[in-house]
VOPAGU-2260 file (C-alpha; in pm, 1 decimal, decimal comma):
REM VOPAGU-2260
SITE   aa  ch    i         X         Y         Z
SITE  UNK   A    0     862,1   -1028,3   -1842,7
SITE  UNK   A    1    1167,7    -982,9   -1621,1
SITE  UNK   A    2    1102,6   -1253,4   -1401,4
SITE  UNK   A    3    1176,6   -1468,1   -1597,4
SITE  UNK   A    4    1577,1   -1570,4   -1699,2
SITE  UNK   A    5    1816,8   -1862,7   -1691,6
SITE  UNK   A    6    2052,8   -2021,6   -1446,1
SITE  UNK   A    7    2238,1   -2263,6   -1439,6
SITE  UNK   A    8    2128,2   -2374,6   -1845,4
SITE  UNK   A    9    1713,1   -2377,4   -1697,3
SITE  UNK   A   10    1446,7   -2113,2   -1704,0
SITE  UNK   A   11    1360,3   -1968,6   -1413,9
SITE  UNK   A   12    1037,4   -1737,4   -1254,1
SITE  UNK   A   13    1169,5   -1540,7   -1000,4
SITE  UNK   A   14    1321,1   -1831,6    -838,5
SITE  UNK   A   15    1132,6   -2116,5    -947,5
SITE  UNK   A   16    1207,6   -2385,9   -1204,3
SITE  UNK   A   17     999,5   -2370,6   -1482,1
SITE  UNK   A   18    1060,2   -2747,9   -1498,4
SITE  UNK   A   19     960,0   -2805,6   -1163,9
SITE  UNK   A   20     603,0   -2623,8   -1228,9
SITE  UNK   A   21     590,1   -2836,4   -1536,6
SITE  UNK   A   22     657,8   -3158,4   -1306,4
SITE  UNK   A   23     413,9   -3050,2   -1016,0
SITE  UNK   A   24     109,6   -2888,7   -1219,7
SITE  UNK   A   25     137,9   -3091,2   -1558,3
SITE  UNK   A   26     110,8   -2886,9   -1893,6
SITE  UNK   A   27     -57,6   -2711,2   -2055,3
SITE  UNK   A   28     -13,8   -2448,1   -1731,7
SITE  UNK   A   29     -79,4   -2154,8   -1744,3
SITE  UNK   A   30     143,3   -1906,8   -1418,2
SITE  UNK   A   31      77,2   -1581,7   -1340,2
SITE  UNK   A   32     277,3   -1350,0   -1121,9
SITE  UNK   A   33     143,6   -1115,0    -823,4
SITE  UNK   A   34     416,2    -910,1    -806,6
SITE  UNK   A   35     425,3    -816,3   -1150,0
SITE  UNK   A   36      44,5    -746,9   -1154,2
SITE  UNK   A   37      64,8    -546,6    -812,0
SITE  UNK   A   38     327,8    -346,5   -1009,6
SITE  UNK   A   39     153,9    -258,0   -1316,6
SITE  UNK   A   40    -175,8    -197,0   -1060,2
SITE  UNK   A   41      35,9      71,0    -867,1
SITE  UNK   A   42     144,8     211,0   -1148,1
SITE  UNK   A   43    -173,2     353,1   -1229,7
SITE  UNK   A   44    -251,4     481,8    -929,2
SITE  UNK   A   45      37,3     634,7    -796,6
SITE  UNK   A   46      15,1     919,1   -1053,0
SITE  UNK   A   47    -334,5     957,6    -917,5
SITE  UNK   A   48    -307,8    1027,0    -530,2
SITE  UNK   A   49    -418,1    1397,2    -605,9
SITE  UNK   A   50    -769,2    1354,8    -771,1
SITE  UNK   A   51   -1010,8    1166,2    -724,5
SITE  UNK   A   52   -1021,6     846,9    -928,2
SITE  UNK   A   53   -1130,4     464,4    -958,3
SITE  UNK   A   54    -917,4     217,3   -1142,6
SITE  UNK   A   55   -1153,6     -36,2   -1273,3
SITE  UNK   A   56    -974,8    -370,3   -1407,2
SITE  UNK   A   57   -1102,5    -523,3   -1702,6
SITE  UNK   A   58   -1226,9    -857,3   -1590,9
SITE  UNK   A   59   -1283,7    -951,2   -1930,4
SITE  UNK   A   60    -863,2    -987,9   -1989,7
SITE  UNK   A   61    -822,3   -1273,5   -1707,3
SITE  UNK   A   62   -1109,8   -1375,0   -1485,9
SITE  UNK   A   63    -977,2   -1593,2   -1269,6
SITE  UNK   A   64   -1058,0   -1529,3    -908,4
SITE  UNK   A   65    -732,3   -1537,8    -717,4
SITE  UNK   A   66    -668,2   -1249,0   -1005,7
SITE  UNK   A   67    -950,0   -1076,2    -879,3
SITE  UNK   A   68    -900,2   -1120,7    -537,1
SITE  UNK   A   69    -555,4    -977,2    -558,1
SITE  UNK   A   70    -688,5    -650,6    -729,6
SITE  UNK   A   71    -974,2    -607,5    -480,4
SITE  UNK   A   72    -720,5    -602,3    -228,2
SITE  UNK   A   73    -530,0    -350,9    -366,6
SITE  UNK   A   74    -850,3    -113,9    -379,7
SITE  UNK   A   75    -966,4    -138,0    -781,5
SITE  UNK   A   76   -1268,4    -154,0    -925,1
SITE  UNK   A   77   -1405,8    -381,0   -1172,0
SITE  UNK   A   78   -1508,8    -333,7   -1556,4
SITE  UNK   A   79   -1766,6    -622,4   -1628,0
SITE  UNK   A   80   -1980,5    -699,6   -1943,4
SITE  UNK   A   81   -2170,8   -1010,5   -1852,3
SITE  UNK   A   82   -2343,7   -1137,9   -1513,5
SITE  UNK   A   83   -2104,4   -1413,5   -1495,8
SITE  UNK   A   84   -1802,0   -1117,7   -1458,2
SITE  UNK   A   85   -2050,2    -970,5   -1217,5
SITE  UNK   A   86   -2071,8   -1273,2   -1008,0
SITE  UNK   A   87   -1708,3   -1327,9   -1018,3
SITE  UNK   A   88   -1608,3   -1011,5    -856,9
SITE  UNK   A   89   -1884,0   -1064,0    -559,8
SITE  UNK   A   90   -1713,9   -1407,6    -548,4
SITE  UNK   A   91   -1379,8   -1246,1    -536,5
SITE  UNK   A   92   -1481,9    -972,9    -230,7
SITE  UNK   A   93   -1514,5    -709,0    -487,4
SITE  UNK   A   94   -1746,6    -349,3    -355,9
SITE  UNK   A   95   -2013,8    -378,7    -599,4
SITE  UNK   A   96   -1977,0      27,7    -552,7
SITE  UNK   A   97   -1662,0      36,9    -729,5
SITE  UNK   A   98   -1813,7    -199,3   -1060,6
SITE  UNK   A   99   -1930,3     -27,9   -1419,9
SITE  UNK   A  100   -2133,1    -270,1   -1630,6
SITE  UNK   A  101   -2017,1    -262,3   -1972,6
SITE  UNK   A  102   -2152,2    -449,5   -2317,5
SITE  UNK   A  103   -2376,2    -404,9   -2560,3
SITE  UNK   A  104   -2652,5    -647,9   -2538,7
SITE  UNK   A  105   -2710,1    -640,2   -2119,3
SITE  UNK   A  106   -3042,9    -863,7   -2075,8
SITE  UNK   A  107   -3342,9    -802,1   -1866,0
SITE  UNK   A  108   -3168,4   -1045,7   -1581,6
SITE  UNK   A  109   -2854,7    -912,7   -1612,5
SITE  UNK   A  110   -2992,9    -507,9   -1522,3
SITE  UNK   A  111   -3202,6    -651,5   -1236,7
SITE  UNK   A  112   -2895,6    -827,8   -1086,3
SITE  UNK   A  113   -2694,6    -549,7   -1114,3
SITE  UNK   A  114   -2946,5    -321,3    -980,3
SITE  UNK   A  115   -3021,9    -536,7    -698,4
SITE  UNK   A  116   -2636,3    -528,7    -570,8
SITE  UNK   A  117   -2623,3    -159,0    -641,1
SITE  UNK   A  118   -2305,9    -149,2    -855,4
SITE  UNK   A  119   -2164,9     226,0    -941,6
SITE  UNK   A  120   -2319,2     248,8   -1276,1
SITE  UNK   A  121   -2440,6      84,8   -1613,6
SITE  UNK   A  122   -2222,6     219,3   -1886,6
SITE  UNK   A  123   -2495,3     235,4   -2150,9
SITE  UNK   A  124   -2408,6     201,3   -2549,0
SITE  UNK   A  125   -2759,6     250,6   -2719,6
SITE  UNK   A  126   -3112,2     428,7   -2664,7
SITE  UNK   A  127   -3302,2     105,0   -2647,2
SITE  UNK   A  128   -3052,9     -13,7   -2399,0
SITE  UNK   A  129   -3129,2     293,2   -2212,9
SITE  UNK   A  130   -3506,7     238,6   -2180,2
SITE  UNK   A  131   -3498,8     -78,0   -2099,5
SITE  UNK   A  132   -3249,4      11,8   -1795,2
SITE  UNK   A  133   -3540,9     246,4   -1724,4
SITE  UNK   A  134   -3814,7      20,0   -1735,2
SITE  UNK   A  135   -3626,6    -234,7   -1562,7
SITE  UNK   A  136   -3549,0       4,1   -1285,5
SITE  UNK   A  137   -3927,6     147,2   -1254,3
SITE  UNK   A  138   -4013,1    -224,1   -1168,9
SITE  UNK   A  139   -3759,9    -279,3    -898,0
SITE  UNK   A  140   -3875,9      53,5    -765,5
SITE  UNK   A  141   -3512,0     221,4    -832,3
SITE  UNK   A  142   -3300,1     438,9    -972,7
SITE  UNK   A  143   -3049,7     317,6   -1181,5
SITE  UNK   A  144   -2719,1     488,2   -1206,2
SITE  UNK   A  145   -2607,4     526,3   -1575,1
SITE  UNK   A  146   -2326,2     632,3   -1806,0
SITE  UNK   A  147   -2295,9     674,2   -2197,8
SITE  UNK   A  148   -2013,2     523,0   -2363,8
SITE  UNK   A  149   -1967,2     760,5   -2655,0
SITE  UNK   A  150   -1793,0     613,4   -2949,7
SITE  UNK   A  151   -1548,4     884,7   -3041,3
SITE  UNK   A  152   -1457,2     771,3   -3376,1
SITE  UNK   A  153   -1091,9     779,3   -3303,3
SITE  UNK   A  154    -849,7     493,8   -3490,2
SITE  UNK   A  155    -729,6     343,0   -3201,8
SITE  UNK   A  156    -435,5     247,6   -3466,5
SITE  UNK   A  157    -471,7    -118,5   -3349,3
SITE  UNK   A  158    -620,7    -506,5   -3531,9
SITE  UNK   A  159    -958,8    -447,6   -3653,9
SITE  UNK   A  160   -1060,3    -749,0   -3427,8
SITE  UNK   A  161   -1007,1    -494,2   -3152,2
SITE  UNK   A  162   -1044,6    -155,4   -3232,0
SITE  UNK   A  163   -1371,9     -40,0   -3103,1
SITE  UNK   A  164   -1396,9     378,5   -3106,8
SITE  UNK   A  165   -1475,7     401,0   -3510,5
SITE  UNK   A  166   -1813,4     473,5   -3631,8
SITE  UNK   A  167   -1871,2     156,6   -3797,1
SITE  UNK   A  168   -1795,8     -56,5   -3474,3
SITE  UNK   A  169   -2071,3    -212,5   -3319,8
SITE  UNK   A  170   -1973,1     -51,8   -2966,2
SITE  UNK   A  171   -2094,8     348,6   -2784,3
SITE  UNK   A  172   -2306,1     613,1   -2923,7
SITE  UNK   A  173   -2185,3     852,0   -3165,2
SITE  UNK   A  174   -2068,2    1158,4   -3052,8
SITE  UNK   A  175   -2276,3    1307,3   -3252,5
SITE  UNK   A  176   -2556,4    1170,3   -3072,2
SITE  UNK   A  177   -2429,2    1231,7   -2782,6
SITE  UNK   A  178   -2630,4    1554,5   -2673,2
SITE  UNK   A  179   -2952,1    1446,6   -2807,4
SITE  UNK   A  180   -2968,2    1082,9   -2580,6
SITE  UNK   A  181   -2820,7    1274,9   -2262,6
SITE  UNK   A  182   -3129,0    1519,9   -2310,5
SITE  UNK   A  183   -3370,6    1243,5   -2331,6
SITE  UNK   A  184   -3224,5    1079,7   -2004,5
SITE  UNK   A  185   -3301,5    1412,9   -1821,3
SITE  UNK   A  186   -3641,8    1295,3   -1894,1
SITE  UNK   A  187   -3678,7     952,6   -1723,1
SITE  UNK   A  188   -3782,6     903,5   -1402,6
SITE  UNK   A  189   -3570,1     569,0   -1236,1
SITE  UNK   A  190   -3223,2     722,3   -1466,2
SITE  UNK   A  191   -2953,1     919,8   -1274,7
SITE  UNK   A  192   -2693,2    1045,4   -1528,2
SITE  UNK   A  193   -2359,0    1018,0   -1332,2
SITE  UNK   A  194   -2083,4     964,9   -1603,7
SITE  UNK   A  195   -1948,3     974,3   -1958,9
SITE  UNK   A  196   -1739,3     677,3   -2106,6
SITE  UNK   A  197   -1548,1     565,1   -2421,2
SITE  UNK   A  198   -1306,2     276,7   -2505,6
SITE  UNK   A  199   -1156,7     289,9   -2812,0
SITE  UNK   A  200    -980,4     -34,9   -2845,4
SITE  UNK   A  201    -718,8    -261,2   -2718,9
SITE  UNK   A  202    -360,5    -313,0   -2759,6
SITE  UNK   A  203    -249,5      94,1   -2806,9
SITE  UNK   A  204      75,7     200,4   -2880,2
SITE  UNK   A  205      91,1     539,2   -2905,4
SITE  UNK   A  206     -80,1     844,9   -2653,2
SITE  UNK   A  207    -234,0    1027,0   -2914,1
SITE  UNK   A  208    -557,8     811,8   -2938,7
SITE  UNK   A  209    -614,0     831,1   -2545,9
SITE  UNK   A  210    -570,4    1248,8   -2607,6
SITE  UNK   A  211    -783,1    1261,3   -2958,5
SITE  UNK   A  212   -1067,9    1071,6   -2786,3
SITE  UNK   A  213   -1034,2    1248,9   -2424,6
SITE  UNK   A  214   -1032,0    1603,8   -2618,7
SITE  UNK   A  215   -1377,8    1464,5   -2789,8
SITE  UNK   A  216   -1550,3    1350,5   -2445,7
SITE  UNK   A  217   -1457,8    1681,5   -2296,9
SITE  UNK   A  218   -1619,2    1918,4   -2561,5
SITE  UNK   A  219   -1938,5    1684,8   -2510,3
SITE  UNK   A  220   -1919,9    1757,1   -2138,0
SITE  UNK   A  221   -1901,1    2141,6   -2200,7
SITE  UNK   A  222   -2181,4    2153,2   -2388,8
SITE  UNK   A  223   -2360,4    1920,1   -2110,2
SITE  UNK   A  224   -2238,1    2145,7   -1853,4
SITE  UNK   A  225   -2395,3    2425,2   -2068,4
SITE  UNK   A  226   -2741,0    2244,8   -2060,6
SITE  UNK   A  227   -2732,2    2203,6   -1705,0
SITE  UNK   A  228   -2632,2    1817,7   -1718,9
SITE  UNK   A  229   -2388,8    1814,5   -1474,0
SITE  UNK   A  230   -2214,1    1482,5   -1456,7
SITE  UNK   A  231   -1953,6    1335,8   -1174,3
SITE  UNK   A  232   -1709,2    1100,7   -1346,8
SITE  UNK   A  233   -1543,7    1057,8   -1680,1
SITE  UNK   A  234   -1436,6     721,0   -1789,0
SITE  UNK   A  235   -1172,1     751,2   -2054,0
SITE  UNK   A  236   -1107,8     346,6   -2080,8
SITE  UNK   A  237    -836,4     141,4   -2088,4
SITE  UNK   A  238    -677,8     -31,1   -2373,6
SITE  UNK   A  239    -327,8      49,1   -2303,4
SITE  UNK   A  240     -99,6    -185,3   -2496,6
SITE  UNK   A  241     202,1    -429,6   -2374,2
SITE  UNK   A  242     517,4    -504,0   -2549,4
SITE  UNK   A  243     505,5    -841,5   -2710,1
SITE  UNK   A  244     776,3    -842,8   -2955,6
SITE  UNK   A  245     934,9    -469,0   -3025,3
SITE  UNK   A  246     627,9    -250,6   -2944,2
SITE  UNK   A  247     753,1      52,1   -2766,7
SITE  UNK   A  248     410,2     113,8   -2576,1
SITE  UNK   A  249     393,4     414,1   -2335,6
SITE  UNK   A  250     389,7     383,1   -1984,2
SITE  UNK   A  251      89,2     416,0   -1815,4
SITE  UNK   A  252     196,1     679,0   -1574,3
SITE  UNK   A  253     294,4     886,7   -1899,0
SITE  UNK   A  254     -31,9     805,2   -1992,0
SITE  UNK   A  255    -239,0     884,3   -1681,1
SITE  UNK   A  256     -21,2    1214,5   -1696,8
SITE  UNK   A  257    -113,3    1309,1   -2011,0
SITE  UNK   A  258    -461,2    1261,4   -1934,1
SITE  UNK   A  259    -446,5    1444,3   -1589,4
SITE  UNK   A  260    -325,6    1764,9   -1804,0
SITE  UNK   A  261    -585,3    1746,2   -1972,4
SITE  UNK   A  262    -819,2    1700,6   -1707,0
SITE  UNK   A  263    -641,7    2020,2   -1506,2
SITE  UNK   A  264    -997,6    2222,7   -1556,4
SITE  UNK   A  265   -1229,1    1936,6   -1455,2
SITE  UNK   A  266   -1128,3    1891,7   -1082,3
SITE  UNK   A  267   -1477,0    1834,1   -1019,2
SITE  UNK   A  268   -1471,4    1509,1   -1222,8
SITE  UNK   A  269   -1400,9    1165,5   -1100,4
SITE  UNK   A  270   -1149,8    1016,8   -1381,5
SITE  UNK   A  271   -1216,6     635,0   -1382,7
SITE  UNK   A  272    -993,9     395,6   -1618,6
SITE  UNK   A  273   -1062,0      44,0   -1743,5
SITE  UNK   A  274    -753,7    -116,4   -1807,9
SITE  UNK   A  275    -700,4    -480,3   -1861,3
SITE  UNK   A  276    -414,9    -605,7   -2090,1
SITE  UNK   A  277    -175,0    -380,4   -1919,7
SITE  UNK   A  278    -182,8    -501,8   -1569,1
SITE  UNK   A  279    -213,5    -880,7   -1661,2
SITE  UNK   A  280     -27,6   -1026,2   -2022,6
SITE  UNK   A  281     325,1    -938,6   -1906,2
SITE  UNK   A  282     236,0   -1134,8   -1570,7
SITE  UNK   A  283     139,7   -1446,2   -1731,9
SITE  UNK   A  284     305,5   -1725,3   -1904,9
SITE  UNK   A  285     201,2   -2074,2   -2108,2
SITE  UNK   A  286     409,4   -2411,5   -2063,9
SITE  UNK   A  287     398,5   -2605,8   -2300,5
SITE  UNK   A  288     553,9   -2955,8   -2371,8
SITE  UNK   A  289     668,6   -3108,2   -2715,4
SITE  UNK   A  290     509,8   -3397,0   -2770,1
SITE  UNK   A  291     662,0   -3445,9   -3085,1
SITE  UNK   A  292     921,0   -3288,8   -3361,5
SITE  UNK   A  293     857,6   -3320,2   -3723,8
SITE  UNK   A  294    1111,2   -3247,5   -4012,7
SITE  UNK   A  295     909,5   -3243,6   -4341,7
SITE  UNK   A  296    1090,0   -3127,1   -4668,1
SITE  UNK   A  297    1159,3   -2738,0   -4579,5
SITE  UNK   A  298     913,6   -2760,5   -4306,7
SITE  UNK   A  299    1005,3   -2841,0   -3890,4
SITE  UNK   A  300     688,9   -2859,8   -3664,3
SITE  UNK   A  301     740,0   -2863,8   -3276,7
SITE  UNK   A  302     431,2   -3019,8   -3210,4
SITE  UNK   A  303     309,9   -2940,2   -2863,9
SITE  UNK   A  304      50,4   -3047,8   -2606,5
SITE  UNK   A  305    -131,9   -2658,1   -2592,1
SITE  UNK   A  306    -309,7   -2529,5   -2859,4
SITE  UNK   A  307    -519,2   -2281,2   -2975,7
SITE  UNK   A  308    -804,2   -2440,6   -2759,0
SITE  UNK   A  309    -536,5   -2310,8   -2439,9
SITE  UNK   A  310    -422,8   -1949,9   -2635,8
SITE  UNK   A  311    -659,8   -1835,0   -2935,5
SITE  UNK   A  312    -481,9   -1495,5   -2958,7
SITE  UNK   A  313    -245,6   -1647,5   -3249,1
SITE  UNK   A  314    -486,2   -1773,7   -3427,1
SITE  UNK   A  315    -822,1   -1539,4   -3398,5
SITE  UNK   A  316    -538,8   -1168,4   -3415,5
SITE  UNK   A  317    -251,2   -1325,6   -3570,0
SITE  UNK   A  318    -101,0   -1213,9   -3258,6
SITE  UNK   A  319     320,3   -1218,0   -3206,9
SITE  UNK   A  320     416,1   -1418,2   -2887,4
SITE  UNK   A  321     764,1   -1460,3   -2789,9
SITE  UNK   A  322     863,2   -1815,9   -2735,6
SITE  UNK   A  323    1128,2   -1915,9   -2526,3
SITE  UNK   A  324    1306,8   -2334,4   -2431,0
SITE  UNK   A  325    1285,7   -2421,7   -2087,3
SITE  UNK   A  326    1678,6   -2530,8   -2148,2
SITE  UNK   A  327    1889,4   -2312,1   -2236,6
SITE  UNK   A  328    2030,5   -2292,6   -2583,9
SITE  UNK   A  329    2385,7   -2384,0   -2651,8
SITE  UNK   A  330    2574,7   -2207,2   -2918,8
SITE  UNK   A  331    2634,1   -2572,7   -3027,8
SITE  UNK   A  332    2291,6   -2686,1   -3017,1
SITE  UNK   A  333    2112,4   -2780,2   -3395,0
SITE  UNK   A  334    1863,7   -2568,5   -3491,5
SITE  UNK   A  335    1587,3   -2541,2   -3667,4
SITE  UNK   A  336    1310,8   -2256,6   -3789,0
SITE  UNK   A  337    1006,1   -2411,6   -3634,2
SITE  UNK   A  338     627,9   -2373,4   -3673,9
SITE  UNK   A  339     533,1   -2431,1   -3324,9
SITE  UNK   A  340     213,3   -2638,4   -3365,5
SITE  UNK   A  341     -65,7   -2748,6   -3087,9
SITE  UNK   A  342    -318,6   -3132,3   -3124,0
SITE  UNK   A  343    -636,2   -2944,8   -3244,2
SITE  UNK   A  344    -748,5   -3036,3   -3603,0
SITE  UNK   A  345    -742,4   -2725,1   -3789,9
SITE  UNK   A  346    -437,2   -2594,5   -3980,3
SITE  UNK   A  347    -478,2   -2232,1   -3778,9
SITE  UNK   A  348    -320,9   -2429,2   -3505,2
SITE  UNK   A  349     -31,7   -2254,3   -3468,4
SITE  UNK   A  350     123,2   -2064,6   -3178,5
SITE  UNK   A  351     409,0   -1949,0   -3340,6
SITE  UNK   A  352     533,2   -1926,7   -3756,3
SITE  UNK   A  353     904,4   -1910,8   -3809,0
SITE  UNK   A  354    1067,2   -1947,3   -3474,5
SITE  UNK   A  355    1447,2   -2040,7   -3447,4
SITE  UNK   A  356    1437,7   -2311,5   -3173,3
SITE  UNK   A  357    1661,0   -2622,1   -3059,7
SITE  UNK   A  358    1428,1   -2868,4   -2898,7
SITE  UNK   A  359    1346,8   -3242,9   -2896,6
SITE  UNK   A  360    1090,3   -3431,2   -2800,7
SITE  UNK   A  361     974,5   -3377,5   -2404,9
SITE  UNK   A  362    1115,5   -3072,4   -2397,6
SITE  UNK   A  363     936,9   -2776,7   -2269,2
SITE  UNK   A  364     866,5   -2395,1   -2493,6
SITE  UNK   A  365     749,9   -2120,5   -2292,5
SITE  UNK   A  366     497,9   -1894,4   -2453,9
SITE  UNK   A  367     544,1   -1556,8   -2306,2
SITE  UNK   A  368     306,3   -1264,5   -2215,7
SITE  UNK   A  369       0,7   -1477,9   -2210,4
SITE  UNK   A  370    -190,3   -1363,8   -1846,9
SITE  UNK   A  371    -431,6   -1164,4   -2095,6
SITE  UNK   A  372    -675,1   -1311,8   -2348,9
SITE  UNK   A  373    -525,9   -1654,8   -2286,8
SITE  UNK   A  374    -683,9   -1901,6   -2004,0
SITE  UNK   A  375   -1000,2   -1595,0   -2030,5
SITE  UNK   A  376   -1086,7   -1720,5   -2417,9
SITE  UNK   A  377    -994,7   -2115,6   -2379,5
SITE  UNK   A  378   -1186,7   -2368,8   -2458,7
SITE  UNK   A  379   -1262,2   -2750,7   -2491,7
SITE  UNK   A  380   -1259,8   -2773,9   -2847,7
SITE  UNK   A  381   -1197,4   -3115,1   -2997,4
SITE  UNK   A  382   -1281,4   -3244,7   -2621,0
SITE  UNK   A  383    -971,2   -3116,7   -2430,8
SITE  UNK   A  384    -968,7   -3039,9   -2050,9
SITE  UNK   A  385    -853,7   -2688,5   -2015,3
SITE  UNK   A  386    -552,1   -2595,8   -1795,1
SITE  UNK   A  387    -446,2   -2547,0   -1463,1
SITE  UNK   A  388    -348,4   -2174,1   -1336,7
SITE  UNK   A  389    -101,6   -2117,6   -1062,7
SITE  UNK   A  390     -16,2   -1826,4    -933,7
SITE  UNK   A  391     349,5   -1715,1    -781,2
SITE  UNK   A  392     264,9   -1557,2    -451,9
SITE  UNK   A  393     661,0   -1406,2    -434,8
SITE  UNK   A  394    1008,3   -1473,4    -614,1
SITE  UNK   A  395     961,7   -1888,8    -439,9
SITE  UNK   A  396     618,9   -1956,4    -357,7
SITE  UNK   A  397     356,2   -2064,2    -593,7
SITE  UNK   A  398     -50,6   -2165,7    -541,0
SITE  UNK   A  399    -239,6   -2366,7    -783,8
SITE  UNK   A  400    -579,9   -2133,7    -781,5
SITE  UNK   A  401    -727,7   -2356,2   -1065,8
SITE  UNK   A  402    -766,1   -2753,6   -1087,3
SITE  UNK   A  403    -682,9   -2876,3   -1475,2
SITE  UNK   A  404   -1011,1   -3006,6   -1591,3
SITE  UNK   A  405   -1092,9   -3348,3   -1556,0
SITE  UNK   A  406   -1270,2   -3550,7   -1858,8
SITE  UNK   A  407   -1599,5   -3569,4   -1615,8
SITE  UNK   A  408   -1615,9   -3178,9   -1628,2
SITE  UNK   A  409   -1614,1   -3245,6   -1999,5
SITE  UNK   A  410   -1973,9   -3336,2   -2006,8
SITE  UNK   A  411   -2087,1   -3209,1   -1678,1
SITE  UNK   A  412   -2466,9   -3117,3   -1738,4
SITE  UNK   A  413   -2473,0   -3294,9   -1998,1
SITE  UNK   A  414   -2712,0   -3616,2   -2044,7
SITE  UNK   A  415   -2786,1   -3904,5   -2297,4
């Protein structure tokens, strides 16, 4: 997150006070930057400008529509896996040409409103899924573009929460399968067969499970061409991981390179990508204010207004996120090792274990890396408003492009 630093003994973003986003937005608050997510955007597709190719963001790792907005701008496409993400990119200007509908358990409603935009293709992840597409699309009177996500069974090498290319995962068809469901999609009338996909997990650190998993989707599609199922686009995923603590992740140019190599025989095939965590988590940040400190024994507790309510990724992945003080530290300052704790009533509450911190009461903690998986999986357990989101439009200029909740929109809908 190089945005951020210190100057002048207070955290900065770009060249706004942390303290003075704190002051005009309130906390929790979640800020994003649009730089940094134009950057990691670009990075993808500049090693990409001589094939063709569609970079289709993961909606699923931040929502949010001024997010969205800023991606459809720069010319991506969208990965959904729920009518809601569907709706959001319309909302957000999105070409439903450029959208692949992901998931495994896409309902009646949710095919017909996909068909009835005409998005680029359903990626489909089991037989009954696939004749129901069918059915769904005789009814409409058309033809439904579709893609199977083949689970590769590759170890994506990442938490079992979110690996999702082994044979026991819920997600794809087995390769082995693989031949036998394409043949029986030759067969139905209102199916056009235009891709293969796979996603084997989030949060990758190392290339070789992009290149074990591409090498598997390729010997499918030579043994499709071989059939005479021609197909036009391969969708190797996303997944790509970000450094939270001292992960050395690749690059995704080095990975889009790697890929391309392998690619070199298959100029005829459109490569689409789904990434997600990689353009987003380094952009985004989580301040936080101590409500209270707690010395206990051996323990210290900086007890703060967010919790896992605002940022479940500690507490559902026992995920690492790097904390930093809004002031900054003082070689004389007292320390303590804190337990940075949030106000929800459950002892998995906690956004950071062990953290060496000198802070009082009011202060403010930064949680870093947080634009991915954070606002996208809050929510208003034990009856708290969720946050605002603002979004730094350059190095000095910020938007608020989401209102905190009010306690009304706690039981909007909602009667006695």
């Amino acid at each position: 997150m190089d945005f951020l630093h210190y100057e002048k003994g207070q955290l900065l973003a770009g060249k706004v006070a942390i303290s003075e986003l704190a002051k005009q937005y309130g906390t929790p608050l979640y800020v994003y930057s649009a730089e940094y997510i134009t950057q990691q955007f670009l990075d993808y597709q500049k090693e990409l400008t001589d094939r063709k190719h569609l970079i289709c963001y993961a909606v699923k790792a931040n929502s949010s529509l001024a997010v969205l907005h800023l991606l459809v701008k720069l010319g991506a496409g969208f990965d959904i896996v729920s009518q809601g993400e569907l709706e959001r990119t319309l909302i957000a200007g999105a070409d439903p040409k450029k959208i692949v509908f992901s998931g495994v358990a896409k309902s009646i409603s949710e095919i017909e409103r996909a068909l009835e935009v005409g998005i680029k293709c359903f990626n489909v992840e089991s037989e009954a899924e696939l004749y129901r597409i069918n059915d769904v699309a005789k009814k409409l009177n058309k033809i439904a573009n579709i893609s199977f996500r083949i689970n590769p069974d590759v170890d994506a090498k990442t938490h079992p929460y979110i690996s999702t290319g082994l044979r026991e995962n819920k997600f794809g068809i087995s390769h082995q399968s693989a031949l036998d469901i394409y043949r029986k999609a030759t067969s139905l009338d209102h199916i056009h067969i235009v891709g293969i996909d796979c996603h084997i997990g989030s949060q990758l650190t190392e290339t070789s499970p992009f290149l074990d998993a591409a090498d598997r989707i390729l010997a499918i599609v030579d043994k499709l061409k071989s059939e005479n199922i021609h197909i036009k686009h391969i969708d190797l995923g996303g997944g790509l991981g970000v450094r939270y603590d001292q992960e050395q992740p690749p690059s995704a140019s080095l990975i889009v390179s790697e890929l391309k190599k392998k690619l070199a025989n298959y100029r005829d095939l459109e490569l689409l990508l789904e990434p997600g965590r990689s353009i987003v988590a380094n952009s985004g940040l989580l301040i936080t204010k101590v409500e209270y400190t707690k010395h206990q024994d051996d323990n210290h507790f900086a007890i703060v207004d967010a919790g896992m309510n605002d940022l479940i990724r500690p507490a559902l992945y026992q995920a690492w996120m790097r904390v930093l003080p809004e002031k900054e530290p003082k070689p004389s300052d007292q320390r303590f090792i804190y337990n940075v704790v949030g106000p929800i009533c459950e002892s998995s509450d906690v956004l950071a274990y062990q953290r060496e911190l000198s802070v009082q009461q009011d202060d403010l903690l930064i949680i870093c890396s947080a634009g991915a998986y954070g606002f996208s999986m809050a929510s208003n357990y034990n009856s708290h408003p969720r946050p605002a989101e603002v979004m730094l439009t350059d190095e000095q200029h910020h938007k608020l492009i989401r209102q905190r909740e009010s306690f009304d929109d706690l039981w909007r809908g909602e009667t006695l």
